[in-house]
N, C-alpha and C positions, 0 to 999 in steps of 0.2 A: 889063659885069657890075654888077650893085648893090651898092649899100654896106649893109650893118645895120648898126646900131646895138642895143644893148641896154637894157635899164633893169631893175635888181632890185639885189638886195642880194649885193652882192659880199665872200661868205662863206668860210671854210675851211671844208670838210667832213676831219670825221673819223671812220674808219670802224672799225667793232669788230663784231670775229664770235660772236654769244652762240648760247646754246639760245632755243627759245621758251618755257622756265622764266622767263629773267628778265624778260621783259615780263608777267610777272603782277603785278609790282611797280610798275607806270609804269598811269597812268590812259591813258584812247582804245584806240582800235582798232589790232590789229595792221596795219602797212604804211600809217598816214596819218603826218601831221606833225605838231605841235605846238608854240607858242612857248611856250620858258620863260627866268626868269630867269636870268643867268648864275649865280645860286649854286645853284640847281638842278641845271644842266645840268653842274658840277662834284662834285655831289656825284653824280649819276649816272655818271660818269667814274668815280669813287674807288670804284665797285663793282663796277667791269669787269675789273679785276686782269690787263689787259695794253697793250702799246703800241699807240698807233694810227696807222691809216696817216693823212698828212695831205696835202690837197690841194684847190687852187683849186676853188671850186666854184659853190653856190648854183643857182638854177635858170636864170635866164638867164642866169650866167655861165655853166653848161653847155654850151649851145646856140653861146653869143659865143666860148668857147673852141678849141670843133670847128669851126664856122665859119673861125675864124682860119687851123688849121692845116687845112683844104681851101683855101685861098689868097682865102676871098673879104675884103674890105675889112672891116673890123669897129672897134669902140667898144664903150665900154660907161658908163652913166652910174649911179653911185653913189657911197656914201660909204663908204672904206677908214677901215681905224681910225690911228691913230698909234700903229705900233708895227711888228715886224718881220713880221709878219704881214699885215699891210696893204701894206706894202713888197712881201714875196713877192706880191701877187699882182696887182699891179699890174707887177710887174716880170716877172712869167709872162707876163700877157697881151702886154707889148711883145715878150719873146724870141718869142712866135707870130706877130708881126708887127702887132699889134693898135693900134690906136689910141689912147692912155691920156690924152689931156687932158680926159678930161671927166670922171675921176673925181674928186671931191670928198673933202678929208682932214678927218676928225676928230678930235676931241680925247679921244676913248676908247679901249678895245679894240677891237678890229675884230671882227667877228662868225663866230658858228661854231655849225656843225650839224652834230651828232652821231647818223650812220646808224649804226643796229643791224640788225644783217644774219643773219638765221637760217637755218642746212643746206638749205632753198628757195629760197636765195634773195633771198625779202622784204627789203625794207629801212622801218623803222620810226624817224623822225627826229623828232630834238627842239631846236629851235634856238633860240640866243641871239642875236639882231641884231645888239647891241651898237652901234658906230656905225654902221651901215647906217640903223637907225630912225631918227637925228637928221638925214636928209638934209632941206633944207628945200625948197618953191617959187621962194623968192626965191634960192637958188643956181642955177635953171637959165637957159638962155638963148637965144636962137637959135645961139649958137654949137653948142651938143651938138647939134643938129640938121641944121644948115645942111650939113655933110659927105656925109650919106647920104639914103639914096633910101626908106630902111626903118627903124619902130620895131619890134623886138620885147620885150614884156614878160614878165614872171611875173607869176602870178595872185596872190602872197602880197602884191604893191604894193596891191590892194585896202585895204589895212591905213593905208595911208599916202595917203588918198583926195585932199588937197588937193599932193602930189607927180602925183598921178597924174593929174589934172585939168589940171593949168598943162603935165603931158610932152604930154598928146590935144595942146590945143590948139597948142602948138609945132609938134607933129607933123605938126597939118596945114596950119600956114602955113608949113609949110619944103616944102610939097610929101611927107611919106613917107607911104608907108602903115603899113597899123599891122597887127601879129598880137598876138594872147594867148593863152598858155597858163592854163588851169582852175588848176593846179599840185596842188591836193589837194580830196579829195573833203570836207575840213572846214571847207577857205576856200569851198566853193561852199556847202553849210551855212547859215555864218553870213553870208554875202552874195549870195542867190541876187536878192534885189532889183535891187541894187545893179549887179551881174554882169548881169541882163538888159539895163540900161538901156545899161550899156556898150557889150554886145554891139551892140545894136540901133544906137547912135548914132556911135559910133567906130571900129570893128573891121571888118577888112577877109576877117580870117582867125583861127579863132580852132582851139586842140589840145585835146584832150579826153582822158583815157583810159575806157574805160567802167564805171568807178566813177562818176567825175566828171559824163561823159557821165547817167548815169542818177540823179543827185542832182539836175543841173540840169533835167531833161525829167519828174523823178519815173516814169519809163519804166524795166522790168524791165532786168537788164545782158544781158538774150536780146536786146530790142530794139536794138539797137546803130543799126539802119538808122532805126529812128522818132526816135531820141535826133538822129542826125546831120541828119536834114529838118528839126526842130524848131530846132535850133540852125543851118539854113542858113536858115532864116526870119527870124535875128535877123543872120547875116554873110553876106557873100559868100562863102568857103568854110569848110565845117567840116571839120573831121578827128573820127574817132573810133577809136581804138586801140584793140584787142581782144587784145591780145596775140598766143599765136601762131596765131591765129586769122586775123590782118594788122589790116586796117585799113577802114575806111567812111569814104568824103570825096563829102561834097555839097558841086557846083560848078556854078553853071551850070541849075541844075534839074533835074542829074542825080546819081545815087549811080552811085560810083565801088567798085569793091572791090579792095582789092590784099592779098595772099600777105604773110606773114611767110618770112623766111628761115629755116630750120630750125637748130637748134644743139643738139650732144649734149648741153651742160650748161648750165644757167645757175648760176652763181657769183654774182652780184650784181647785183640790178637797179636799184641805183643811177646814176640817168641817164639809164636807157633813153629813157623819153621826151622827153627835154631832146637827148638826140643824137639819136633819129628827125625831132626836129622839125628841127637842123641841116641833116640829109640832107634837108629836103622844101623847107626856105631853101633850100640850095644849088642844087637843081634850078630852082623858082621862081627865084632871082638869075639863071639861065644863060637861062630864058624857057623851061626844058624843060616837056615836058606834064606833066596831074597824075600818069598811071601810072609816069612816070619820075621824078619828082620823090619820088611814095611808095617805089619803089624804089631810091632814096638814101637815104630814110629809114630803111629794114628795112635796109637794108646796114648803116648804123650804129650801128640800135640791138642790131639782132642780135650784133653786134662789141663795144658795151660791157657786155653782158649774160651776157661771159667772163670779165672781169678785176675785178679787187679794185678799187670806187673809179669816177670817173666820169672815168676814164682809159685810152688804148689804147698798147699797144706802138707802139715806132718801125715794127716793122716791120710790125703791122696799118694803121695810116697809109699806109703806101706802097701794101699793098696794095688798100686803098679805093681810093685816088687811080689806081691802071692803071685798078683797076674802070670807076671813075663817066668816064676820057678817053678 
């Protein structure tokens, strides 16, 4: 079975339940991301007038988390902050079984992203990096690599382009392949250059949702199918999400289509795509085909698209795991 490894910003996410009144007050578009200052991102707190739930998060820590606890091998390279929050979640990933020497400590607060999650659903994030931003090139190594077989990234690394340059190249003289997540239709935006080059040059496998999908192909979000060819022209597979619509994966010179699992309610979709992509690693690590590997995917993302947070019950856990053995 393969190893992943991660790379992104290993964030708290904290999550609060608003109207869509109060997002009239915040610039961008409902349900993308945005970095802001940490004094910012406190003083939006101070106007949410309740507690939040708090929990490991960030985008590929999403994926490196659920990963973990489906039993596959996992890492994750980043910089936690110095303080008890940084503690927490590097000490999360080890209780899941996870790998944690290749996280990198800082001398700040450790970072934190703040979902705002409206009666749909939506989630609307506004995050502060804090030391996640300060990871450098010159802290990484062959070692954060030499363990596993697999990089997976978040799209918001773009931001931190000479980290993200020295992880490629590591990446591919330790032997792994590489996946990237899009992560938001604002990081594709401002780096649709940038994002091509990558694709085309490093990327083995790249996730999309079809927002993302159709910023990066400038393709309608109807064409999901022309978004996902366009972008298998640039990797070996593309994913394209559609919600509960399932999914579009070009592999091979073929489109792929698979079923979303159906669910009475969605509660939060904070994560969905960071755990379908999980479910599609997992499969992928086991060598299963692409229709079983997307159907680990929807298993999961279906699953956290119930609960408060980009977290499942013990006992949804277990019940995945009869599922996918």
């Amino acid at each position: 079975m393969k190893k992943i490894v991660g790379l992104g910003s290993p964030i708290i996410d904290e999550i609060a339940f608003i109207e869509d009144a109060f997002l009239t007050n915040l610039s961008g578009a409902k349900g993308g991301m945005e970095l802001v200052p940490e004094s910012e991102l406190v003083q939006i707190k101070s106007n949410i007038g309740q507690d939040l739930q708090r929990i490991p998060g960030g985008s590929a820590g999403n994926t490196i988390f659920a990963l973990a606890r489906l039993g596959i091998s996992t890492g994750f390279i980043g910089k936690i902050g110095n303080c008890a929050s940084g503690r927490y979640y590097k000490e999360t990933l080890a209780q899941y079984g996870g790998n944690t020497d290749s996280f990198k400590e800082g001398s700040t607060q450790n970072g934190n992203c703040l979902s705002l999650v409206t009666p749909d659903g939506e989630r609307t994030m506004r995050t502060a990096l804090g030391a996640a931003i300060e990871l450098s090139e010159d802290e990484l190594s062959d070692e954060d690599f030499k363990p596993f077989d697999h990089l997976h990234i978040e799209g918001f690394m773009i931001h931190n382009p000479k980290v993200l340059e020295k992880s490629l190249q590591l990446a591919k003289s330790n032997n792994c392949t590489v996946s990237f997540d899009l992560a938001s239709f604002e990081i594709v935006n401002q780096s649709k250059k940038a994002l091509k080059n990558l694709l085309k040059n490093s990327v083995d496998m790249v996730f999309a949702n079809e927002e993302e999908a159709a910023a990066f192909t400038e393709r309608p979000l109807s064409e999901a199918k022309a978004s996902a060819e366009i972008l298998h022209e640039l990797c070996p597979t593309a994913v394209v999400k559609i919600g509960a619509e399932g999914c579009i994966i070009a592999s091979d010179q073929t489109l792929h289509h698979s079923e979303a699992i159906r669910v009475d309610s969605v509660i939060d979709t904070t994560g969905a795509g960071d755990f379908w992509a999980a479910g599609f690693l997992h499969g992928w690590a086991q060598q299963k085909s692409i229709t079983e590997s997307a159907r680990r995917g929807a298993l999961l993302g279906s699953s956290v698209i119930q609960n408060h947070g980009a977290t499942l019950e013990e006992s949804q856990w277990a019940e995945i795991l009869e599922q996918i053995q």
